[in-house]
N, C-alpha and C positions, 0 to 999 in steps of 0.2 A: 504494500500500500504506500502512497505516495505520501511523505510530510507536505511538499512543497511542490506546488506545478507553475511553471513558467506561462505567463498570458499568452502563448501561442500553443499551450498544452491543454486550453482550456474547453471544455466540452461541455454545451448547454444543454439541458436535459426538460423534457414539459412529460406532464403524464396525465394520462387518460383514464381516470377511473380510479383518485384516491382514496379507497375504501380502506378496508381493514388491511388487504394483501399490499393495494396499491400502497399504503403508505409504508408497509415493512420493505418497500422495495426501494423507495423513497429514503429512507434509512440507508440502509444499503449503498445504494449509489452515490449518497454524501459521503459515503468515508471515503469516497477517493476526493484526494485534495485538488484535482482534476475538474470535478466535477460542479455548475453552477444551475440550480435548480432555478429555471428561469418561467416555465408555464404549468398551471393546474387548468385543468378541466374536467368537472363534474356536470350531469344536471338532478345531481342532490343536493341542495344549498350546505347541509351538513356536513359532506362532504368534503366540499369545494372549500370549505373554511374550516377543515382541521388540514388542509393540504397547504393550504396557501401559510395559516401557523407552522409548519414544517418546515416548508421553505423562510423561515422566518422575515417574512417580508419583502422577500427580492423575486419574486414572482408574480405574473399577470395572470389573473383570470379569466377563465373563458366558460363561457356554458355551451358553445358549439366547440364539437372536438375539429369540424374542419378549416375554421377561425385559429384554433392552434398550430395546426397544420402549415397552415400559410405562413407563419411565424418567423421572420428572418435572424429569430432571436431563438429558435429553436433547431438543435443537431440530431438527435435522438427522443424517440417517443418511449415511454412505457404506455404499453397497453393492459392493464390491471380489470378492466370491464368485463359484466357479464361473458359468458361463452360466446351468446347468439351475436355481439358484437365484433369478432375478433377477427375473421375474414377481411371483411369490409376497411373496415380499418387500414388493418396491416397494410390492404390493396395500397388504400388511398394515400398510407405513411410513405410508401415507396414510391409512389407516381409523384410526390411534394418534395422527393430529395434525401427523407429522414433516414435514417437507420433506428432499428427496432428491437424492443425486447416486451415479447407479447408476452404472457400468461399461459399455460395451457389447459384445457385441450387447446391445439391450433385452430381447429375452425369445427363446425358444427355438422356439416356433411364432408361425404367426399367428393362432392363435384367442387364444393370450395375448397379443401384442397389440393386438385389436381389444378385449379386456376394459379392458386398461388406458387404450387413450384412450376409452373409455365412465366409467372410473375419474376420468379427469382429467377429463373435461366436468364431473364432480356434486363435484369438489374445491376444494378454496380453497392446497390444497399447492403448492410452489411444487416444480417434479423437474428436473433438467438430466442430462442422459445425455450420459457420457462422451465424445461425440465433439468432443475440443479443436479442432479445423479450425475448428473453426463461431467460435473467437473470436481465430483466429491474422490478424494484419495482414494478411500476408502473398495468404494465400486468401481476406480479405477486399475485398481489393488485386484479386485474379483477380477475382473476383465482379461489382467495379465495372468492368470492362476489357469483361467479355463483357455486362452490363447495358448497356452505354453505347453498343451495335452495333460496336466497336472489328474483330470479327471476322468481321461480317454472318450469313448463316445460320448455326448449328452443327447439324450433322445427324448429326454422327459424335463421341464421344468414346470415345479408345482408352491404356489405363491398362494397366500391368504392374506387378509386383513381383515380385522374385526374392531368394530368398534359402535355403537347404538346412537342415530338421530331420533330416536322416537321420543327421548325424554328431554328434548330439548324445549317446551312449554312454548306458550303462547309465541308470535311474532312480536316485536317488538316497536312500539307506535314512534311513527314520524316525529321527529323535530325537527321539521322545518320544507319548504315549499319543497317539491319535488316534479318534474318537468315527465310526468309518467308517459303521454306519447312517443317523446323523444327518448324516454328510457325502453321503449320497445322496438323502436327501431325496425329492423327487417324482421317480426317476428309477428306472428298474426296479433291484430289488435284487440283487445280486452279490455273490457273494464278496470279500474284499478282494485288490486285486492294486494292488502298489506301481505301473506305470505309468499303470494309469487314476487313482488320486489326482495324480500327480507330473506326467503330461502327458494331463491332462482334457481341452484343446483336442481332441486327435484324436479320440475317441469320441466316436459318437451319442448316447448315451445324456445327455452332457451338453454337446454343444456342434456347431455347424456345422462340425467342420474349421476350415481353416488359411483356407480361402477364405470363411469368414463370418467369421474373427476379424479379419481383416485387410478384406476385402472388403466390412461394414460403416464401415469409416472413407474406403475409394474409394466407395461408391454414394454416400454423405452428402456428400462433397466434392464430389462430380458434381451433387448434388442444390441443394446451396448456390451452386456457380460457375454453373450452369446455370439455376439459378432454377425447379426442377420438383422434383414431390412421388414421387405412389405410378406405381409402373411401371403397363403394359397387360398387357405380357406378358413373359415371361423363360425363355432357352430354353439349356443347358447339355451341357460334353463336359468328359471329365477322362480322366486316365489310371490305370495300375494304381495299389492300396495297394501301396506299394515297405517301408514297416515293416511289422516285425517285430512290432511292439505298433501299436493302433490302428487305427483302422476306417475312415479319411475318404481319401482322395488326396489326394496332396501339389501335381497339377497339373492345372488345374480353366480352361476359357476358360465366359466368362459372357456373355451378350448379353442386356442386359435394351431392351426398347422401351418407348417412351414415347409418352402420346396428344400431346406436342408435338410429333411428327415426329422423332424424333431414337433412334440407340441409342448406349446405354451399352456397351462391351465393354471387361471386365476380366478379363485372363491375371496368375494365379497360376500360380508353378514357384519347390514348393520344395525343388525335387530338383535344382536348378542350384548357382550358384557363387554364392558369399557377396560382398554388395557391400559397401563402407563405409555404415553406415546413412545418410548424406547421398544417398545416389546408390542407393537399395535398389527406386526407385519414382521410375514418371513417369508422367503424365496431359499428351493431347494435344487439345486442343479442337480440330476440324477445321473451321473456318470457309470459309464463302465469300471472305471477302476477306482474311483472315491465320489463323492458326496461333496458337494459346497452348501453349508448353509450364510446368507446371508441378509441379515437384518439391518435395521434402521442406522444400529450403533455398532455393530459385531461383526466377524467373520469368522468362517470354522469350517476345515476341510478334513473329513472323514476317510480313511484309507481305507480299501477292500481288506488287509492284513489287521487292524485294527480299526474298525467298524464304531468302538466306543470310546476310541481317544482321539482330541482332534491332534493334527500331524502340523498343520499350518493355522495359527490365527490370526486377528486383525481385529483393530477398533477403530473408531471413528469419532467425532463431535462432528451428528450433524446437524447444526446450526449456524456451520461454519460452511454447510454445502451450497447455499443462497450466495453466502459473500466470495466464492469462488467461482460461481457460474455467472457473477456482474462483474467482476474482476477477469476473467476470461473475454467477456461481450467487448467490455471499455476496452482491453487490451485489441481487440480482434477490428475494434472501431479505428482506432491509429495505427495498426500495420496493415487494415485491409484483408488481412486470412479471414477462410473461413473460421464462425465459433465453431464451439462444442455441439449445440443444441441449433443446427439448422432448418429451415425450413422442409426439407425432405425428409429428417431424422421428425420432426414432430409432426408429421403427416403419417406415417407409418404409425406410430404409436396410439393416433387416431384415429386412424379408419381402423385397427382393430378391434375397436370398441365399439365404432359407428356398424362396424358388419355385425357387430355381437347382437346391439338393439335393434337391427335390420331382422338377425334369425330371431331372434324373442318376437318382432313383428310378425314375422311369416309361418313361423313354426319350423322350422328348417333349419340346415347347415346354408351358408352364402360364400358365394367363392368372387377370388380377387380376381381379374384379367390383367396377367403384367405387360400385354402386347400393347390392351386400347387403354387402361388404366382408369378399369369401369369396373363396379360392382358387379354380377349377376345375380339378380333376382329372382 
């Protein structure tokens, strides 16, 4: 991290959507001495004014994010908004000059993002997509263990996470004007109803469920440890909507296949018992000659010769994986390389989710076409 940046080191930063996430990202991106938090835009007025406190003062407000945009005062966008916003955006960050670091999931269908890595092939932008794994030691550590044949075949990786929305009580009332058209944007129009603002995750209309919000950072981590891109095929079961508000299931098993021999299967239940977030998730490489397990904060690889002692371990702080994957971006923004988390890598990570809730729609398996880079239905 930088103590000191020279005025031509300097990178002006606006963000889209300082919410709860958006502002820890906002954090973030101030500890490089680099960095000049110069534009907020929300259209939550609460929002927009614990963002604008953030930047403590030296930042312009906008309630149109394409007024930002135009911004000669702005280098780089965070896009921290809703899901159902994130396409659109990005598009329009890259058509204004900016460089980006969206959130994920990357986009909501996959016909948006087959546009955007068409977007990025004809850009000169540099976009890093939220998934911090991709610069955590830690699962970079895993990455090199199963590259190295440590584990021999992997033909199986099996992932869970558990943790319960159901007891999270009422939605929580407005303080202050809220611009609710515009907060729906490309998404079918509705009435206003405090739970679809306040817990957007659960609705289709603007997001995969709890199993794309979450289930986009296990396919990517699968993706990265494993060294493989876009699924073959992916094929889904979940159980009832147990809320009261919201439209997705809370527990969701996912099996996506791969043309390398191998499937991905990821169980979501968030209708269980709340873990300590160190322990909320585990990921198990199934090798031929050892076992990787690894978690939020740990590593541990299992020899076929000793099954009950781990041979190799590892630990991690990951709290520390957000400030390496902005630290990667900023870096990738002044020398131009590609980041970690490109717009191709978090397109993959998405459409295996988006195929998952496709097979939950249809009742079926859904396969990828990697010729026309179309869903089949």
């Amino acid at each position: 991290m930088l103590a000191q940046a020279a005025p031509s080191d300097q990178v002006r930063v606006g963000i889209i959507g300082p919410g709860g996430r958006g502002r820890f990202l906002m954090e973030r991106f101030a500890r490089n001495a680099a960095v000049q938090l110069t534009a907020v835009c929300d259209v939550y007025e609460p929002n927009l004014e614990a963002g604008l406190s953030l930047a403590k003062g030296k930042a312009k407000a906008y309630r149109r994010y394409q007024e930002l945009l135009h911004s000669k005062d702005v280098d780089i966008v965070i896009i921290a908004t809703p899901e159902h916003w994130h396409a659109q955006m990005v598009l329009d960050a890259m058509a204004a000059g900016k460089d980006v670091y969206v959130e994920k999931p990357l986009c909501h269908t996959p016909e948006q993002g087959v546009a955007l890595m068409k977007a990025a092939r004809n850009s000169k932008q540099i976009v890093q997509v939220g998934m911090q794994r991709r610069s955590y030691p830690l699962y970079l550590k895993a990455r090199d263990i199963c590259a190295a044949g440590t584990l021999g075949n992997v033909r199986l990786v099996r992932t869970w996470w558990v943790n319960n929305n159901l007891k999270r009580g009422p939605a929580e009332k407005l303080s202050g004007p809220l611009d609710w058209e515009q907060w729906q944007g490309p998404a079918p129009h509705r009435p206003m109803e405090l739970d679809r603002f306040r817990n957007w995750r659960n609705y289709k209309d603007y997001a995969g469920g709890i199993v794309a919000d979450q289930g986009a950072h296990i396919y990517d981590s699968i993706h990265l440890i494993r060294g493989v891109g876009f699924p073959a095929a992916v094929n889904a079961s979940a159980g009832k909507v147990h809320s009261a508000e919201g439209d997705t299931p809370e527990t969701v098993v996912v099996a996506a296949e791969y043309p390398e021999d191998f499937l991905g299967v990821f169980t979501i239940n968030y209708a269980g018992m709340r873990y300590p977030t160190r322990l909320d998730q585990l990921n198990q490489f199934d090798g031929d000659e050892a076992r990787m397990d690894v978690g939020r904060e740990f590593l541990s690889v299992y020899k076929q010769a000793q099954p009950e002692t781990a041979a190799i371990t590892g630990t991690g702080d990951f709290e520390t994986a957000s400030d390496a994957h902005v630290q990667n971006f900023l870096e990738c923004v002044r020398t131009r390389q590609q980041p970690n988390g490109t717009i191709e890598k978090g397109f993959q990570a998405a459409l295996v989710i988006q195929m998952a809730n496709l097979s939950l729609e249809k009742g079926r398996r859904i396969k990828w076409n990697a010729q026309t880079l179309q869903v089949e239905v």
